[in-house]
N, C-alpha and C positions, 0 to 999 in steps of 0.2 A: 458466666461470660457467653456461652453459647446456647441458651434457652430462647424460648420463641419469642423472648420480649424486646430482639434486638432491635436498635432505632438507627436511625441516621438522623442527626440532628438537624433541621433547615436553619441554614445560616440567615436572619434577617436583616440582609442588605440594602432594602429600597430606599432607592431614593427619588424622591417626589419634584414633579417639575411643577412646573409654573401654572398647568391644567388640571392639578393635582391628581397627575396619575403616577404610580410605583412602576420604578423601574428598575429590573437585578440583570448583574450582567453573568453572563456564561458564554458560551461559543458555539458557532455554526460542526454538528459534526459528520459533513456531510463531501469535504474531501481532505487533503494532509494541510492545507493553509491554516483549515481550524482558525477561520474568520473569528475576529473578537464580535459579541453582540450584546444587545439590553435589548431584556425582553418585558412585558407587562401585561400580569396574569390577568386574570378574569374566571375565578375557580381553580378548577384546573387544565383550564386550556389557557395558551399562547395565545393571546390575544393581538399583541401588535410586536416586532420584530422591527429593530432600527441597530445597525452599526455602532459599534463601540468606540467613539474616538479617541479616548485614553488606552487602546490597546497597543503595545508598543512594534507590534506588526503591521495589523492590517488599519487602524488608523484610522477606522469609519468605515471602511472600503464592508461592502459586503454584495452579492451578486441575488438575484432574482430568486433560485433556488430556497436558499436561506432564509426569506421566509415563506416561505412556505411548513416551515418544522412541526409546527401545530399536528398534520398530519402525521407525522414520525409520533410524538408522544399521544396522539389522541385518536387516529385515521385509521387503526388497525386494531382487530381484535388482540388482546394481552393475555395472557397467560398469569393465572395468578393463584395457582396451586400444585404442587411437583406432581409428575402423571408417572403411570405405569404401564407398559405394554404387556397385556394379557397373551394366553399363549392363543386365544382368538384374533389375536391384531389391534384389537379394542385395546384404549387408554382408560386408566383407572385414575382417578385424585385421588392422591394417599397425602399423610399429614407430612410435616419437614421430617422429623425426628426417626419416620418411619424410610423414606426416602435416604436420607443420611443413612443408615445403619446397611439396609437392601443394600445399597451403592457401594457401601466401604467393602461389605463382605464380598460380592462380585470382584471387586477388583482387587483385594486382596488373594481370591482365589485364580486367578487369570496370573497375578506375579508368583503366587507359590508352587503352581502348575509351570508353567512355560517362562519365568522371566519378567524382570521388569522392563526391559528393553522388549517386551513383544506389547507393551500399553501405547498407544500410539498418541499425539495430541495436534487438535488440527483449529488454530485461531488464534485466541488472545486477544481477543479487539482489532477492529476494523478500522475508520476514519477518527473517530471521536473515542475508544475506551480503551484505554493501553493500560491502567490502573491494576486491573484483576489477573492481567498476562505474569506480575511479579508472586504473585501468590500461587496461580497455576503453575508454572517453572517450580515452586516449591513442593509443591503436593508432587508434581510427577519426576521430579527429580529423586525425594524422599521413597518414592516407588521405586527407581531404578528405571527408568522411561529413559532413552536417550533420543526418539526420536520424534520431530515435529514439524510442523510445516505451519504456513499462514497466506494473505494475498499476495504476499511479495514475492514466494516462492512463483506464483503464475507469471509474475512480472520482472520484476527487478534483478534477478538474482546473477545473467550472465552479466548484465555490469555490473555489480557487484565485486562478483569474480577477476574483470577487468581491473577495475577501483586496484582490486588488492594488489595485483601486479605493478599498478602507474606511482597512484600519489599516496596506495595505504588506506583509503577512508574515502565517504562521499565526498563529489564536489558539486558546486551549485554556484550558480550563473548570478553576475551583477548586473543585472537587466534596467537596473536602475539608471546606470551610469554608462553600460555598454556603446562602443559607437556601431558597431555592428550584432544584431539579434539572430539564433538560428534558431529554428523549432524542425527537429525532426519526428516526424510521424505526432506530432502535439498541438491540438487546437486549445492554446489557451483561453479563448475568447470563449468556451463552453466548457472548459475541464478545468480550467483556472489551473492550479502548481505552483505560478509565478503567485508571490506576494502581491494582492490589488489587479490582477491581472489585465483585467478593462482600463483600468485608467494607466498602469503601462504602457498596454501598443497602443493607449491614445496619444502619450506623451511621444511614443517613438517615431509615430506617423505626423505629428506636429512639429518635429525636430528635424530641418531640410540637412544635418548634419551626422544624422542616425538612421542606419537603413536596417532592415526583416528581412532575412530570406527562411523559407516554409520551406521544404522538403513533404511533400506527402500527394498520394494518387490522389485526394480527393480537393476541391478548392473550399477548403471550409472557412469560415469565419476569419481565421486568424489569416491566412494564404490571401485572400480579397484585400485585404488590408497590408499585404507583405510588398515589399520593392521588389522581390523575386521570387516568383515558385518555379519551385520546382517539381513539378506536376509527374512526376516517374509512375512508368508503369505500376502495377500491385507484387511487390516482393522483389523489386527491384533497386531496393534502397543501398543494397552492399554496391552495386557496379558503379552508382553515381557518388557516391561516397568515396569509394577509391578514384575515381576520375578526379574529383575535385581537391582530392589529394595530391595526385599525381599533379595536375597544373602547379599547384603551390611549388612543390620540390623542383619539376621542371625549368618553371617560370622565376628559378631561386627567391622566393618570397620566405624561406626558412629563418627564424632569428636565430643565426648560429651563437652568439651571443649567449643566447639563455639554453640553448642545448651546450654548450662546451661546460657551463657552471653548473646545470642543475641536472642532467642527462647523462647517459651513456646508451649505447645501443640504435645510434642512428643510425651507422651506415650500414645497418642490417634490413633498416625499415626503406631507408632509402633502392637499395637495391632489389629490392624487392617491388619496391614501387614503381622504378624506372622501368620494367619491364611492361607496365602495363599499354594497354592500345586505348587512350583518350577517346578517339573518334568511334571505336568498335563499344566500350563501355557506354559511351554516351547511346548508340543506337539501341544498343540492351534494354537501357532503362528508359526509351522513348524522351528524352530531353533534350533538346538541339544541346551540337555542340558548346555554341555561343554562351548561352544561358550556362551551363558548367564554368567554363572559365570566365565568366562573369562573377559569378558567385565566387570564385577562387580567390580573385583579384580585389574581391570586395573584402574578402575575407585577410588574404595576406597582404594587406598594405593599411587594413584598418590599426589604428590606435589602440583599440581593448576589442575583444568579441566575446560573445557568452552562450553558453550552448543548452538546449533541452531538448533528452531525448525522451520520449513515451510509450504507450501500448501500444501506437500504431506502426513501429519498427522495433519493438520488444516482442511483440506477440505476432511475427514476421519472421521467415526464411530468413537465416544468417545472421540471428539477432544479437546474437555473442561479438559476431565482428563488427557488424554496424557499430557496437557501442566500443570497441574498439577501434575502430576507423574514425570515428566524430571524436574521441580524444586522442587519437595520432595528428586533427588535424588543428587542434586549438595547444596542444602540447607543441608541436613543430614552429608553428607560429609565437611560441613565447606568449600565450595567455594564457597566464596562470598566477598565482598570489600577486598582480595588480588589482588599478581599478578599474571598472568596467567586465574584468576576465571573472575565467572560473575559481576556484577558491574550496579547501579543504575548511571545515567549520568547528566546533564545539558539539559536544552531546549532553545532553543530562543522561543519557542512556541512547547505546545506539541500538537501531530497529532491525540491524541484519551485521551479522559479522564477516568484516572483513578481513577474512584468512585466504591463506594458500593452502591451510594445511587440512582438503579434501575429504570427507569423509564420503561412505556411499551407502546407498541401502542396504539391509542386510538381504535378501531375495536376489535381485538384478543385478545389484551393485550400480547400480543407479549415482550418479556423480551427486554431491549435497553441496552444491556452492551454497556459502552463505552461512552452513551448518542446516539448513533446509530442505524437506523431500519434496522436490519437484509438484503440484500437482497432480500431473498428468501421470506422474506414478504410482501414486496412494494406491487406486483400487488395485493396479498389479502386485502391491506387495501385501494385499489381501487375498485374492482371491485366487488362490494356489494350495499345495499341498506341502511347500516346503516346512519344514521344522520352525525355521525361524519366522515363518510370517508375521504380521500384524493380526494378532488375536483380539484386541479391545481398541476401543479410539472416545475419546474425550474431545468434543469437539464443544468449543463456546465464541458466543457471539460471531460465529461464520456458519453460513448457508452454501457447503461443498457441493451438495447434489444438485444444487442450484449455478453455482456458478463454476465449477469444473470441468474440463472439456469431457463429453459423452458422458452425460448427466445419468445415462440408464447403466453404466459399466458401474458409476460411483454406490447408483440405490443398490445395485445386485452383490458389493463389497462389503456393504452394511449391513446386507443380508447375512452373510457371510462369517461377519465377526461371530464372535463368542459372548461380548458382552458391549454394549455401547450407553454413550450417555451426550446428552445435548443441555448444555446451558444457553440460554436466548431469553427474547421477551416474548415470543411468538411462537406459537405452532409454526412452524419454517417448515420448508420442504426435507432439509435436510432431520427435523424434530422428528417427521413424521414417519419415518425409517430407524429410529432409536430404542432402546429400549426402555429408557428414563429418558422424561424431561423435567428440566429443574426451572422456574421463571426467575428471574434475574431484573432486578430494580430497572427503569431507565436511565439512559445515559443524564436526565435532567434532573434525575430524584436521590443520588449518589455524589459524594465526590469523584471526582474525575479528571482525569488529562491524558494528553498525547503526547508520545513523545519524538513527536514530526518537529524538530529545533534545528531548522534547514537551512539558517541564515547567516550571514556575513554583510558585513563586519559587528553587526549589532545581533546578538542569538537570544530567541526570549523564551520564555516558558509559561506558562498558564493551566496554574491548578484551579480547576472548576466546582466551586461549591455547589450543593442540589438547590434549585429553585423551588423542587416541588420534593414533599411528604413521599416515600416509596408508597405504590401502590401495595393497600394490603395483602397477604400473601408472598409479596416476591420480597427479595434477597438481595443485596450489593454482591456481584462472584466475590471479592474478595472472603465476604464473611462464608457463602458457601464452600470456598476453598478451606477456610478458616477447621469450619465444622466437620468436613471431608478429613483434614489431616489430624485430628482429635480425635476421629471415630478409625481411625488407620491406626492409630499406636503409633507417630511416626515421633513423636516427642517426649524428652526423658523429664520428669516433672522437675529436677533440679535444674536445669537449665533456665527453665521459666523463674524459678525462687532467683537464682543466682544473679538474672539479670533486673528482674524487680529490687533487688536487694540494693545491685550498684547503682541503677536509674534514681533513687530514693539521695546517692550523693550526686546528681549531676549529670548532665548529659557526658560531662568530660570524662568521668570515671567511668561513666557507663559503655564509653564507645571502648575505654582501654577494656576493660573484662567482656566485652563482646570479640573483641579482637583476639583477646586471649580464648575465649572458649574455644571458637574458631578452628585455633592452632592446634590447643589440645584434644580436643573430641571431636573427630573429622567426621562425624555421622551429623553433627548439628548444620553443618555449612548448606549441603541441600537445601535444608529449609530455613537459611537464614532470613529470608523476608518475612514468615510466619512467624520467626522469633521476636522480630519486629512489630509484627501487628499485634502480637500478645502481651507485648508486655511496652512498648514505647506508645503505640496505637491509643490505648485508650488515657494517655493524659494528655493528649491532640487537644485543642478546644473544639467546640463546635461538631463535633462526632466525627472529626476526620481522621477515623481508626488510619484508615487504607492509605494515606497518606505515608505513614509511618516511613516506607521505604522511599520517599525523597529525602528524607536525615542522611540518609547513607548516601542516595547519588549527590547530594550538595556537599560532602565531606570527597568522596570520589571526584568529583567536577574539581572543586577548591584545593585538593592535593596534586593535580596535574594538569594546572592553570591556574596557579593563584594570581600573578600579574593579571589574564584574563575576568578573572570574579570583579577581582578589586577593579578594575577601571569600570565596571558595570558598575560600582556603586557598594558591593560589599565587602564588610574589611577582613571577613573570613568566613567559614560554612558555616556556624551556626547564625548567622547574620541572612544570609543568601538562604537559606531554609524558615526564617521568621519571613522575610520577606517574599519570600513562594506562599506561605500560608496565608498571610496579610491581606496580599493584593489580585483583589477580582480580578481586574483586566490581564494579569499577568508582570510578569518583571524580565525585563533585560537579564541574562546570565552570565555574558560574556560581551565584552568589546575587545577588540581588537581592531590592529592601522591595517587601514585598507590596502597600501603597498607593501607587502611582504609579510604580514601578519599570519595568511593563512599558511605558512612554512612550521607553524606552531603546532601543525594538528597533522605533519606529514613525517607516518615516521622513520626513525633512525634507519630502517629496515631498506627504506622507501630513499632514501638520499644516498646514490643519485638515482632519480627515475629512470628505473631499465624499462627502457621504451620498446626493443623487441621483445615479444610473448611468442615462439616458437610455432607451437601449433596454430596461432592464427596468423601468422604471417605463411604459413604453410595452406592455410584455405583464403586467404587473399589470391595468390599464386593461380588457386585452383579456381578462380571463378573465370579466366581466362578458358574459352569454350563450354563453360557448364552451362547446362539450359536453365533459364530462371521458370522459367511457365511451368505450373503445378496443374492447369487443367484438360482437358479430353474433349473429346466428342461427345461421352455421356456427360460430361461434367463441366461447361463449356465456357463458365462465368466464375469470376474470383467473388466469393462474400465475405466483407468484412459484418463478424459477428458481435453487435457491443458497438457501437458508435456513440459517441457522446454526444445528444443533442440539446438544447435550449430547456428542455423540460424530460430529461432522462437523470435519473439517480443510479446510486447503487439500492441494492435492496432491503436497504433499512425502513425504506417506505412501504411500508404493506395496505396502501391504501392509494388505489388507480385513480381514486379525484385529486390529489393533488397537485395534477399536471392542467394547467389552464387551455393548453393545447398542441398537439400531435400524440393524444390518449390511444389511438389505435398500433401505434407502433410499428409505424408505414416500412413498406421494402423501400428503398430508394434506388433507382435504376434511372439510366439515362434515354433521353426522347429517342436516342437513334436505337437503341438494345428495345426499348418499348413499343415500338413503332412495327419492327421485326417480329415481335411476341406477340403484338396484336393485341396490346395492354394498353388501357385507357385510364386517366385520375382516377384512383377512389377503387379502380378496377379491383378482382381478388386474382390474386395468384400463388400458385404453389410452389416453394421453393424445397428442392431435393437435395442434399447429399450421402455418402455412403452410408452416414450413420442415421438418416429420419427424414422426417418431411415435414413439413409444417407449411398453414396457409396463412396470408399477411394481404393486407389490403395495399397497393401499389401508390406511392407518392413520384410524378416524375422529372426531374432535379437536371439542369444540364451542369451541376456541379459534379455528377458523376462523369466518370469515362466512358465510354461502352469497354465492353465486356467485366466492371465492374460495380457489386452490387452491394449494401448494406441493410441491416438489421441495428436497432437501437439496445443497449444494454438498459437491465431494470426492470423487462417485462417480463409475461408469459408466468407471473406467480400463481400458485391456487390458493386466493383467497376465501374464505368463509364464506357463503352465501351467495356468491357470484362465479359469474363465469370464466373463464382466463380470457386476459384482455393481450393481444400482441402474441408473441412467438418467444420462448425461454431457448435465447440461442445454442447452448451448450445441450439443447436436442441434436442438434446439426452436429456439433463440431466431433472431431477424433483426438482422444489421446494418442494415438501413436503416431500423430503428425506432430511434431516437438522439436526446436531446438539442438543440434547435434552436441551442444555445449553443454548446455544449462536445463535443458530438459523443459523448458519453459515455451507454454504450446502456441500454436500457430493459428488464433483466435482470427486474427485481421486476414487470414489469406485460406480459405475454404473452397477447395471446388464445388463447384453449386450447380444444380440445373432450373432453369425457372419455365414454368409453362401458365399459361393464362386459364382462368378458369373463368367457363363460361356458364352467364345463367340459363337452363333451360326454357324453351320457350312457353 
């Protein structure tokens, strides 16, 4: 089973049109929408890229990016042999078997020495590969690993934390139906989120009965197109938030109604609220008053309203409470399991756990919303002298060094460890600080799926068959994982007989004696998903070993929402799991009634929603007199680092022609700040903060403010043969600028200095 002759089968799905050209479908994996598409090869390149209109999300819908893919699978050099780093620094190609064996012994002696809780693990998949995250959880769990992080921990994680307090679980916006749209700090018009996202605010901009209001310093796409921005200074989102709170409860626009049935804990929020100064917050956050209680009254007197928040107030001062403020004020107002409002959803597996019950690092004690280690913590719980630090890290399919705040703290922790290992397709920035790299299939030559299933009232799922042959040399991670926990010892050979033996009667028999071993030998549970791919896996059809572990979430799903499966269409799990393997475009998992349906997925714990959260009603309080301005005299400009543009990715594109145009990776600054600077189009200038300096060619935009400036996320890689193109913002940025909550860093809000550089004559 684990010899070098392993394959992935290519599913041969095409289907031929009318110009007799083949076409297979798979998905865009290049944000969490995970676009449905059909593609039509030409060798092995992506030849032409068209929407999938049988996919039961995106419907056709697919945005400019997405095709562009060719690049992802063909634009970047591959990696197609495991390397070794010499005690010269130099990488070595050594064979799998060789790699495997090095690997296991390393990191068995890293747990024998210090602990399995000193293994660290940093990814699992990014937009597009969440498949290999159930086999790694196995492998580092059978370790004794307890700690991990991924992008969400940058992001998501203080709502999260909030989530767990309000409704229990994510919630997500009926955009579709909503009479009133918010996007805080979120340009969907370039970062999409929203299902179809362009043809949304076209529909909402065409509907004189449905109004947008945008929250964000910058006027981007989405805000030009909004009935109201809200143009707030940079990190001044918590003041105007509570302001427009405060109108509502003021202005009595509350549905007491739906607080007296589904709530408790209001007149703590309320009192709290009542004390604030409307007119003194609104000057804070530079927004007429007007404009605030405009959006207030739009908001509390609307029919449904539906909320999105993003990086650009996640990765911002007070980001914990913004995201508790923006659900204090769609909670208050009674939007919530109607239509149009926000809405708890279905998982086939959720991407972050929503607990209360805290855990922290083991160094700083570091808060773990989520069960997650912050980012901006990692390299501090390496690079110290404590007993318990992070000795080893396992990092795959994520680029840290690359995208972590203070990029050179992250290479110097990598330095640091004892033993490191990187799975990817690429020499990545982060490979190139490891001490093994292993190459790893593409996302298009594997089975695959996400498990971004973000939807209401209809939740779909889409397992992705490989288009394309793995390149020779690389590996699906799951099989690496596969190989890793075989060359570990981490499994007892009768477990494997025992469930070959029951699988032989039946899937039915086989889930009861899985169940049972479970119970009785608590050392198997760890690596219950390896139990999985070894012995359900390979009588998959079509090579879809890795699949194996959606058996088990479609019996999980189907035992605690069967009404839900079944109105989807399946009459029970194993039904709802033939039909995940079946169907390219993907399958509906769950329906449920758009009025009160999402009360399904809110739980017991959660009823009634206690709407006061102490400690942040305690820094609401406190934003009365605090100063919002993070910048100086040395540092005199805010940079947001990462802006989403038109032709900006995450960095799965290792390959700087795929952008048809803004390839340089312009500052954007405003006429009046440029004017000052003595910065002209095209001009170069230097932008400074505490932690580097980098030069960028000057784009000048009156969509900026003055005194704020941006940087594009996606750049500044070191590609093979070329030179760095743009600025790797996370040279700039600080981990110990973070979050007081969630730990999660302050990317959009950098003091900066910019000076013009001139050419000599």
């Amino acid at each position: 089973m684990r010899g070098d002759d392993h394959h992935i089968h290519r599913l041969e799905t095409i289907v031929t049109d009318e110009n007799g050209t083949g076409w297979q479908k798979t998905a865009c994996i290049l944000c969490e929408n995970n676009c449905g598409i059909t593609v039509s090869m030409e060798g092995r390149s992506i030849a032409k890229i068209r929407g999938d209109k049988e996919h039961p999300k995106s419907l056709g819908y697919t945005c400019n990016k997405a095709l562009r893919l060719d690049h992802y699978q063909n634009g970047g050099s591959r990696l197609d042999t495991p390397m070794r780093r010499e005690a010269d620094g130099t990488y070595s190609p050594i064979d799998w078997d060789t790699a495997i064996s090095e690997i296991a012994h390393r990191l068995r002696a890293v747990r024998d020495e210090h602990g399995g809780e000193s293994i660290f693990f940093c990814g699992g998949g990014g937009q597009g590969n969440h498949l290999g995250g159930a086999y790694a959880g196995a492998m580092m769990r059978g370790l004794g690993a307890r700690y991990r992080s991924n992008a969400i921990a940058q992001e998501k994680t203080g709502e999260a934390w909030v989530d767990a307090h309000l409704t229990g679980g994510h919630t997500v916006g009926d955009f579709d139906r909503a009479q009133v749209s918010v996007f805080l700090g979120k340009n969907p018009w370039q970062s999409h989120g929203v299902a179809r996202a362009r043809t949304v605010l076209q529909e909402i901009g065409k509907d004189p009965n449905r109004s947008m209001i945008v929250l964000d310093p910058v006027r981007t796409e989405t805000a030009e197109r909004a009935d109201l921005h809200l143009q707030v200074k940079p990190g001044t989102d918590a003041w105007c938030l509570a302001a427009v709170l405060a109108v509502i409860i003021d202005d009595g626009m509350m549905d007491h109604a739906f607080l007296r049935e589904h709530t408790a804990g209001v007149e703590q929020v309320v009192a709290a609220v009542r004390r604030l100064d409307v007119s003194a917050y609104a000057r804070t956050c530079g927004v007429d008053e007007s404009s605030i209680r405009r959006a207030a009254h739009l908001i509390g007197t609307a029919d449904s309203v539906s909320v999105y928040e993003d990086l650009g107030v996640q990765q911002s001062p007070n980001s914990t409470l913004v995201s508790y403020l923006e659900k204090l004020i769609w909670l208050i107002t009674g939007n919530f399991a109607k239509s149009g409002a926000m809405q708890n959803h279905s998982w086939m597996a959720p991407v972050v756990n929503y607990s209360l019950d805290v855990k922290h690092t083991p160094v700083h004690g570091t808060p773990m919303f989520g069960g997650l280690v912050p980012g901006n913590a990692i390299a501090e719980e390496v690079s110290n002298d404590h007993p318990a630090r992070f000795r080893a890290m396992v990092i795959e399919s994520s680029n840290p060094a690359h995208s972590m705040a203070d990029s050179a703290s992250f290479r110097q922790a990598m330095d640091d460890l004892e033993f490191s290992l990187v799975i990817d397709v690429a020499m990545t920035e982060t490979a190139r600080c490891a001490d093994y790299v292993l190459p790893a299939s593409s996302q298009f030559e594997k089975w695959e799926a996400t498990f971004f299933s973000l939807e209401f009232p209809r939740n779909s799922f889409q397992l992705r068959a490989p288009i394309l042959d793995p390149l020779p040399g690389t590996l699906p991670e799951p099989e690496i994982y596969a190989r890793l926990i075989d060359a570990l010892g981490l499994i007892e050979p009768w477990w494997l007989a025992l469930l070959r033996g029951a699988l032989k009667l039946g899937h039915k028999v086989y889930g009861a004696v899985f169940l049972a071993l479970l119970r009785l030998d608590k050392r198997s549970v760890p690596v219950a998903a390896y139990l999985l791919y070894a012995t359900l896996g390979p009588t998959l059809p079509d090579g879809a070993t890795s699949a194996s572990v959606m058996w088990a979430l479609s019996q999980k799903i189907f035992h605690e929402h069967p009404g839900s499966v079944r109105a989807a269409g399946h009459r029970n799990a194993e039904a709802l799991f033939t039909a995940i393997l079946e169907n390219r475009s993907g399958v509906e998992i769950t329906v449920d009634d758009l009025d009160g349906g999402a009360w399904n997925y809110v739980p017991a714990a959660n009823r009634p929603i206690q709407l006061a959260i102490t400690p942040l009603l305690e820094s609401l309080t406190a934003l009365t007199g605090k100063n919002p301005s993070h910048v100086s005299d040395e540092f005199p400009f805010v940079l947001s680092a990462g802006e989403r543009r038109a032709f900006t990715a995450n960095t799965i594109f290792r390959d700087d022609t795929w952008r048809k145009r803004g390839g340089n990776g312009a500052l954007r600054i405003c006429p009046v700040d440029a004017e000052k600077l003595g910065l002209s189009e095209g001009s170069s200038a230097r932008i400074t903060t505490a932690k580097g300096s980098a030069m960028a060619h000057v784009e000048i935009t009156d969509t900026m403010q003055p005194g704020h400036i941006a940087l594009p996320n996606g750049f500044g890689l070191d590609l093979p043969g070329s030179a760095r193109v743009g600025v790797a913002p996370n040279e700039l940025t600080d981990a110990a600028r973070r979050d007081e909550y969630s730990a999660t860093p302050w990317h959009k809000n950098v003091p900066a200095r910019v000076d013009a550089m001139h050419t000599p004559e």
